[in-house]
C-alpha positions in Angstrom: -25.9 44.4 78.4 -26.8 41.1 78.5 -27.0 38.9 75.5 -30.0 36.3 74.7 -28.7 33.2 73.0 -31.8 31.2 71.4 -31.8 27.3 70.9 -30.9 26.4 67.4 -34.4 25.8 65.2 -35.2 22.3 65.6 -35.8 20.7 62.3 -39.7 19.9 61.6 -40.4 16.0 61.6 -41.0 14.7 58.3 -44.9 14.1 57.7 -45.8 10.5 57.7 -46.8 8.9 54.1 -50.2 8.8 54.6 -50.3 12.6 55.6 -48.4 13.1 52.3 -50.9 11.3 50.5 -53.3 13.0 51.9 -52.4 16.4 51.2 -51.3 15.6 47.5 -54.5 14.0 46.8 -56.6 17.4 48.2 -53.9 19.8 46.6 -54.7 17.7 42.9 -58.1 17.7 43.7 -58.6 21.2 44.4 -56.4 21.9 41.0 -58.8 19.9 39.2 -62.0 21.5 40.4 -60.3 24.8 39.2 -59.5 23.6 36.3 -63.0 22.2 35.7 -64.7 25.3 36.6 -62.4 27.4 34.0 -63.4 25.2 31.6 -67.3 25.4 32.4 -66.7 29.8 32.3 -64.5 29.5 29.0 -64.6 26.2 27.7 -67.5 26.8 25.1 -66.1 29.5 23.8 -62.4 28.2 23.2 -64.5 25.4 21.7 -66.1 27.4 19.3 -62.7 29.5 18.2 -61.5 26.2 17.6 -63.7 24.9 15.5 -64.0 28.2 13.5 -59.9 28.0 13.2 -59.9 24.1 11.7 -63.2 25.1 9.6 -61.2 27.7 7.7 -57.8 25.9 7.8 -59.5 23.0 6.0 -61.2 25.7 3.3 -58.1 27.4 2.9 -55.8 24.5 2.4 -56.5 22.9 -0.6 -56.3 26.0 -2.7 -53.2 27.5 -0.9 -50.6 27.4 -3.3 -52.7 28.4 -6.7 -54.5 31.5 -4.5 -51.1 32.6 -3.3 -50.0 32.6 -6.8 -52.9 33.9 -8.3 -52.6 36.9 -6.0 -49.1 37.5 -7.2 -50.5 37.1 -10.8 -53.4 39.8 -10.1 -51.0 42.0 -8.4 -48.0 41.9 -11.9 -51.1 41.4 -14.5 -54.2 42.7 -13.2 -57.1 40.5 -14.4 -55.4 38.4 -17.0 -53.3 36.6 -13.9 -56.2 35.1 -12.1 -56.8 32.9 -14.9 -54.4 30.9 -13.6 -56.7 29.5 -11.0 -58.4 26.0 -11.9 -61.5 25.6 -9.9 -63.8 27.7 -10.1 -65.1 27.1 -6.6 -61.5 27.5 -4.5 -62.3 31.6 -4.1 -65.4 31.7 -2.2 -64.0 29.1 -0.5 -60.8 30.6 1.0 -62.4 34.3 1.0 -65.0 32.5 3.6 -61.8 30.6 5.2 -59.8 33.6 6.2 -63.5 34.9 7.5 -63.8 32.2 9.8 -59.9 32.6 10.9 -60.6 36.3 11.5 -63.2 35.6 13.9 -61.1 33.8 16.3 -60.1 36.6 18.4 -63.4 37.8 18.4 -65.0 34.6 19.4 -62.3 34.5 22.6 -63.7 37.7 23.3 -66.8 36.2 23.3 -68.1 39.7 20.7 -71.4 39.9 19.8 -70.4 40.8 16.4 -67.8 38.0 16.0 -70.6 35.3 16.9 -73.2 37.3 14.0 -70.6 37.1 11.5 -68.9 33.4 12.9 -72.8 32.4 12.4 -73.5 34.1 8.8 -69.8 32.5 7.9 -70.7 29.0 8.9 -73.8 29.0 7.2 -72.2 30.0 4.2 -69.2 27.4 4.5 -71.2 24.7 5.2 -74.1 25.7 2.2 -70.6 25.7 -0.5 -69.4 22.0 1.0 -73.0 20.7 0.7 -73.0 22.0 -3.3 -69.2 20.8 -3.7 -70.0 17.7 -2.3 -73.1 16.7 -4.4 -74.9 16.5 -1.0 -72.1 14.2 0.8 -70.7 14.3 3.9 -66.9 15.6 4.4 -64.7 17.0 6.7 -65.9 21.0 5.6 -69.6 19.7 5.9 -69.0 18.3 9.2 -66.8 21.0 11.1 -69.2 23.9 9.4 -71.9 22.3 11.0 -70.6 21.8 14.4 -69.8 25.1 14.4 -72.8 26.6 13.6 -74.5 24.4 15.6 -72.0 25.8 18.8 -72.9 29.0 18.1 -76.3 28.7 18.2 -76.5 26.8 21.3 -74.0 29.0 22.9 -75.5 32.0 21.9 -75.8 34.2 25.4 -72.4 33.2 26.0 -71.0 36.4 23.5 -72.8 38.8 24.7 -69.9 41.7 24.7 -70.7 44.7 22.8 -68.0 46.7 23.1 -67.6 49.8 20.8 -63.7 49.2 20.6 -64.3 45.6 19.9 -67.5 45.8 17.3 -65.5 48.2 15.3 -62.8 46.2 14.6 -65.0 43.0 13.7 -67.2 45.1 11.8 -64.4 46.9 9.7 -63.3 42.8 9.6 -66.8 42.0 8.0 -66.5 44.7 5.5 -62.8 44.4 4.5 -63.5 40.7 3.4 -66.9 41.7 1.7 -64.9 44.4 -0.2 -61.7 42.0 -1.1 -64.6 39.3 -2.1 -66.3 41.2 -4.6 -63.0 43.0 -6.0 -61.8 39.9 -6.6 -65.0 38.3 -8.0 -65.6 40.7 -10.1 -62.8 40.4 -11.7 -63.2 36.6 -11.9 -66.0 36.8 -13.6 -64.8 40.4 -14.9 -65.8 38.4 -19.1 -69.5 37.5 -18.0 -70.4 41.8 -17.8 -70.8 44.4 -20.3 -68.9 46.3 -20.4 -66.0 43.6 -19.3 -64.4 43.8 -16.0 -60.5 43.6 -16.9 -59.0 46.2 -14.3 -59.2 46.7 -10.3 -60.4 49.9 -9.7 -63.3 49.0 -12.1 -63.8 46.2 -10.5 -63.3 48.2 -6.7 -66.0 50.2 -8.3 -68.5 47.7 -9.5 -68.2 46.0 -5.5 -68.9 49.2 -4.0 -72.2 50.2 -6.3 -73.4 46.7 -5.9 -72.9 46.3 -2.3 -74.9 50.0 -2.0 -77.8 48.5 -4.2 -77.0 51.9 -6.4 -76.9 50.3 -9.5 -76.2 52.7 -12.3 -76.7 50.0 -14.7 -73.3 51.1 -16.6 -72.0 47.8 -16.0 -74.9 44.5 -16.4 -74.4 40.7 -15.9 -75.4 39.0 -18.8 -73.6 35.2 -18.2 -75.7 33.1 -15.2 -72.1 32.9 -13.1 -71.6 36.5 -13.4 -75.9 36.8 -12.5 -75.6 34.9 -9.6 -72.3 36.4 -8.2 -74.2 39.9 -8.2 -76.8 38.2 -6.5 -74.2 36.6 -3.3 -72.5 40.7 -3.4 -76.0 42.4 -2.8 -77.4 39.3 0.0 -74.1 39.5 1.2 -73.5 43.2 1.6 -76.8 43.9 3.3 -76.3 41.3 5.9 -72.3 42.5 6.4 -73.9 46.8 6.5 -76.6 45.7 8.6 -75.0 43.7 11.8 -72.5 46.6 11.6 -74.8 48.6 12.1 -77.1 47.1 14.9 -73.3 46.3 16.6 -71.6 49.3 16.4 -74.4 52.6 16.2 -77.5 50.4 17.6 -75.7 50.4 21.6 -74.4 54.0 21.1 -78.3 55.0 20.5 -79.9 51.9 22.4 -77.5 52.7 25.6 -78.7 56.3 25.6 -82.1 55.8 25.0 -82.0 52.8 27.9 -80.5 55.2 30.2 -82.9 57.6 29.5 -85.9 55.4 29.6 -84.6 53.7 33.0 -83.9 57.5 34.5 -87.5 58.2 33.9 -89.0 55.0 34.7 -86.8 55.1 38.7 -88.2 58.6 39.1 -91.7 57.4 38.5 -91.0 54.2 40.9 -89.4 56.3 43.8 -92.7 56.7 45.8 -93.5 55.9 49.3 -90.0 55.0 50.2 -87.4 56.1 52.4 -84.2 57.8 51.0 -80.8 57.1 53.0 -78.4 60.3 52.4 -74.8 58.9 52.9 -72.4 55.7 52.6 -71.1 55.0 56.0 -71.3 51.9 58.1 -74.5 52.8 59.4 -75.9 53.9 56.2 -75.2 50.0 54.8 -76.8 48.8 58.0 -80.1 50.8 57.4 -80.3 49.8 53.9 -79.6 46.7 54.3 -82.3 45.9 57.1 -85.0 48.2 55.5 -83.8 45.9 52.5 -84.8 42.7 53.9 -87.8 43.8 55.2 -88.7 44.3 51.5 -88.6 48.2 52.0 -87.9 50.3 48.7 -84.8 52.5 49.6 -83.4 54.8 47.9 -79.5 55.7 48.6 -78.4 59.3 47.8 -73.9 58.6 48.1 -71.8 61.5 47.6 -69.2 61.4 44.8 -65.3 60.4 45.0 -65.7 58.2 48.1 -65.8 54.4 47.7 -69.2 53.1 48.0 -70.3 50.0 50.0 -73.4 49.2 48.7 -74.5 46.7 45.7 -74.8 47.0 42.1 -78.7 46.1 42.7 -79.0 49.1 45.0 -80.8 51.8 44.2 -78.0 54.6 44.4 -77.4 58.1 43.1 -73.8 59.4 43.0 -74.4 63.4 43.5 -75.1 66.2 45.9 -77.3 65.8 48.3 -78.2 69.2 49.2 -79.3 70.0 45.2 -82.5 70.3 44.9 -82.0 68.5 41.6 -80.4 65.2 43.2 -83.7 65.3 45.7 -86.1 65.7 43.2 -84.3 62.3 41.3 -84.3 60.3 44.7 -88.0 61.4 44.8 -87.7 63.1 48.3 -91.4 64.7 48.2 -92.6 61.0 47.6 -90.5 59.5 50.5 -92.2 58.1 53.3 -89.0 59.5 55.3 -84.9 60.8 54.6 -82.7 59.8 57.0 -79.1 61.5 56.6 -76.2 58.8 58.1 -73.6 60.8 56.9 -70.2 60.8 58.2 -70.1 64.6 59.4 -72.4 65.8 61.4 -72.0 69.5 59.5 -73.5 67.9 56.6 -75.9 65.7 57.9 -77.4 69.5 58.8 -77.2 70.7 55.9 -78.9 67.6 54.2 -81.4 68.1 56.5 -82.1 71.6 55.4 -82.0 71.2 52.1 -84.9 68.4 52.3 -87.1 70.6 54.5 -87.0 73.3 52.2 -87.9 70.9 49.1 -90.7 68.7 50.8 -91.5 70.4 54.2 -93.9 67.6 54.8 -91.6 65.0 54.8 -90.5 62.8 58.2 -86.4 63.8 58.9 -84.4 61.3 60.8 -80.7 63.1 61.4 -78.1 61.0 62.4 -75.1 62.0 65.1 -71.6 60.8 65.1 -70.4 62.8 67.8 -73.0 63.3 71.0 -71.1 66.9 71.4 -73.1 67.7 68.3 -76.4 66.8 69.4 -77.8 70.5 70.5 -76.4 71.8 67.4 -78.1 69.9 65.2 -81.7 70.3 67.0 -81.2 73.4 65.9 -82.2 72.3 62.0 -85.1 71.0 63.4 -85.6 67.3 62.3 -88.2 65.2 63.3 -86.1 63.1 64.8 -82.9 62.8 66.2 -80.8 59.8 65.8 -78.0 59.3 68.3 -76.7 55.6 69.0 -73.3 56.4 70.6 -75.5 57.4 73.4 -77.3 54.3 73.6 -74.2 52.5 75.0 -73.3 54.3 77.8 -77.0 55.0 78.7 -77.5 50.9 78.9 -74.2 50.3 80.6 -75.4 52.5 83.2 -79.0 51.3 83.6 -77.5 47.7 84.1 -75.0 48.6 86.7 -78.0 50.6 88.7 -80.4 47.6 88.3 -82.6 50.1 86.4 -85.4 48.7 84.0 -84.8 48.9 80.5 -88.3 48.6 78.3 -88.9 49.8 74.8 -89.5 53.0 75.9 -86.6 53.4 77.5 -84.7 52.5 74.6 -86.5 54.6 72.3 -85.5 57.5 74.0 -81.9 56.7 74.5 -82.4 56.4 70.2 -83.9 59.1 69.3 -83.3 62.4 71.8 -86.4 64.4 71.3 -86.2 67.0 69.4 
């Protein structure tokens, strides 16, 4: 046996320094045109999270120490230990903080409800700074501002409406409108008769507010306590209301579109033609009626992967029901051609649409020429057969035969 000894591998020459140059200067600039179009797909909305995270860091921080204190107070002395806080102002302020903070995974997520409650927040933050302020200018003003301003700019760029993810925002929403009138309440627990001293009376008095119940067993009488009601009730109905256009309004608007769109399609499916299959030729047909501005209708069965478009018209079923006919509008259809795969079923399609719409032009297609008498036997209107074409062509051109569109119309479609 005779043995094959190669030449040792030849080391490559190194490239010169100005092909070196070259390629590192396309390699950095094909990195940075990456880069920039990430940052044109997510840049706005990594923007906006950031600006809603330094908006609440800068509410929250100020009042850090005496609200972590006077949560320890409220938790060992109920309402007695948030006394201990000195400004009357630092609460809304850090309940509207750890809002904003919230809302940053949301905002990623570019959520529809995070950007409805990132945009109710910001107002809010930036109405407080203005009052703090006297009407200045600081650093609150200024980020609450540009934030709101991003989000209304940017508004089609959140546009997710998720159930999974407008739940958790919206149970978000309603936690911190629960903790914020708790926790008022009991601030300003001495400006209502009876006094608020205790949490679950003040649990209760959030919850009866919020629900514009009003027994009228507990009544502001002090202008703070007045005016806190008011923020609760304003408050509340804006929180219950985006939760409920977010999270029931696309359960009943996405069922109520699909229906309205069914119905709408079968209305529109007239005078068209209707391809039965998803092969190769299938695609082809659609997509030259397509560009001949044709309205096509594609009947594809189930569990097999589909090549056409999202813009195509297709139906996933059976296409031998007379159900998934009716919804293609077969008895409307100028004419059904069935490209399926097997020849078997392209027979049966074509039964199934003569005994629905007997009027109707049938084009049956035909993988295998062996099949051709067989499926005369269904009776279409016409018999498509291109594997024929081919060797029909090939054999006119050796012969010096003439080939006209007759010729070729025959070698199409065998007659029937």
């Amino acid at each position: 046996m005779a043995t094959t000894i190669s030449p040792p591998d030849t080391p490559k020459p190194p490239l010169p320094k100005a092909s070196r140059w070259r390629v590192l200067k396309a390699r950095v600039s094909t990195a940075t045109r990456l880069l920039l179009s990430k940052l044109g797909q997510n840049g706005p909305q990594w923007l906006i999270a950031f600006l809603a995270l330094a908006t609440g860091v800068v509410q929250i921080s100020p009042q850090f120490v005496q609200m972590r204190q006077a949560v320890l107070n409220i938790l060992a002395q109920g309402a007695d230990g948030i006394s201990g806080l000195a400004d009357l102002a630092a609460f809304p302020h850090v309940i509207i903080g750890i809002g904003l903070i919230l809302m940053v995974p949301g905002l990623l997520l570019r959520a529809r409800v995070a950007w409805v409650l990132g945009v109710l927040l910001s107002a809010l933050s930036a109405g407080l700074a203005l009052w703090a302020a006297h009407g200045g200018i600081n650093a609150t003003v200024a980020l609450s501002g540009l934030l709101l301003l991003a989000l209304l700019l940017y508004t089609s760029r959140f546009a997710r409406s998720s159930l999974a993810a407008s739940s958790l925002f919206a149970l978000l929403g309603v936690g911190s409108l629960l903790i914020y009138g708790t926790l008022g309440s009991l601030w300003f627990g001495a400006g209502y008769t009876p006094p608020i001293r205790s949490l679950p009376t003040a649990f209760y008095y959030t919850i009866e507010t919020m629900s514009t119940v009003g027994y009228g067993d507990i009544v502001p009488h002090t202008v703070q306590a007045r005016m806190f009601t008011v923020s609760m009730i304003v408050v509340g109905i804006s929180v219950f209301a985006t939760t409920l256009s977010v999270v029931i309004g696309p359960l009943i608007g996405g069922s109520l579109k699909r229906t309205l769109e069914g119905k709408m399609q079968r209305e529109q499916r007239k005078n068209h033609y209707v391809i039965i299959g998803a092969s190769s030729l299938a695609y082809a047909m659609w997509k030259e009626l397509s560009s001949r501005g044709v309205p096509v209708t594609i009947i594809a069965p189930s569990g097999h992967p589909s090549p056409f478009p999202e813009t195509a018209d297709v139906i996933t079923a059976d296409a031998t029901r007379s159900e998934t006919l009716e919804l293609a509008g077969v008895p409307k259809a100028k004419a059904v051609l069935t490209l399926r795969d097997d020849d078997a079923e392209n027979a049966f399609a074509v039964l199934a649409v003569k005994e629905l719409a007997p009027g109707v032009k049938t084009i049956a297609g035909v993988n295998d020429v062996r099949h051709v008498n067989k499926i005369r036997r269904v009776q279409p209107d016409v018999l498509f057969a291109p594997q024929l074409l081919g060797s029909q062509l090939l054999a006119r051109d050796l012969f010096d035969e003439p080939i006209d569109n007759s010729t070729v119309h025959k070698l199409l479609f065998p007659e029937t």
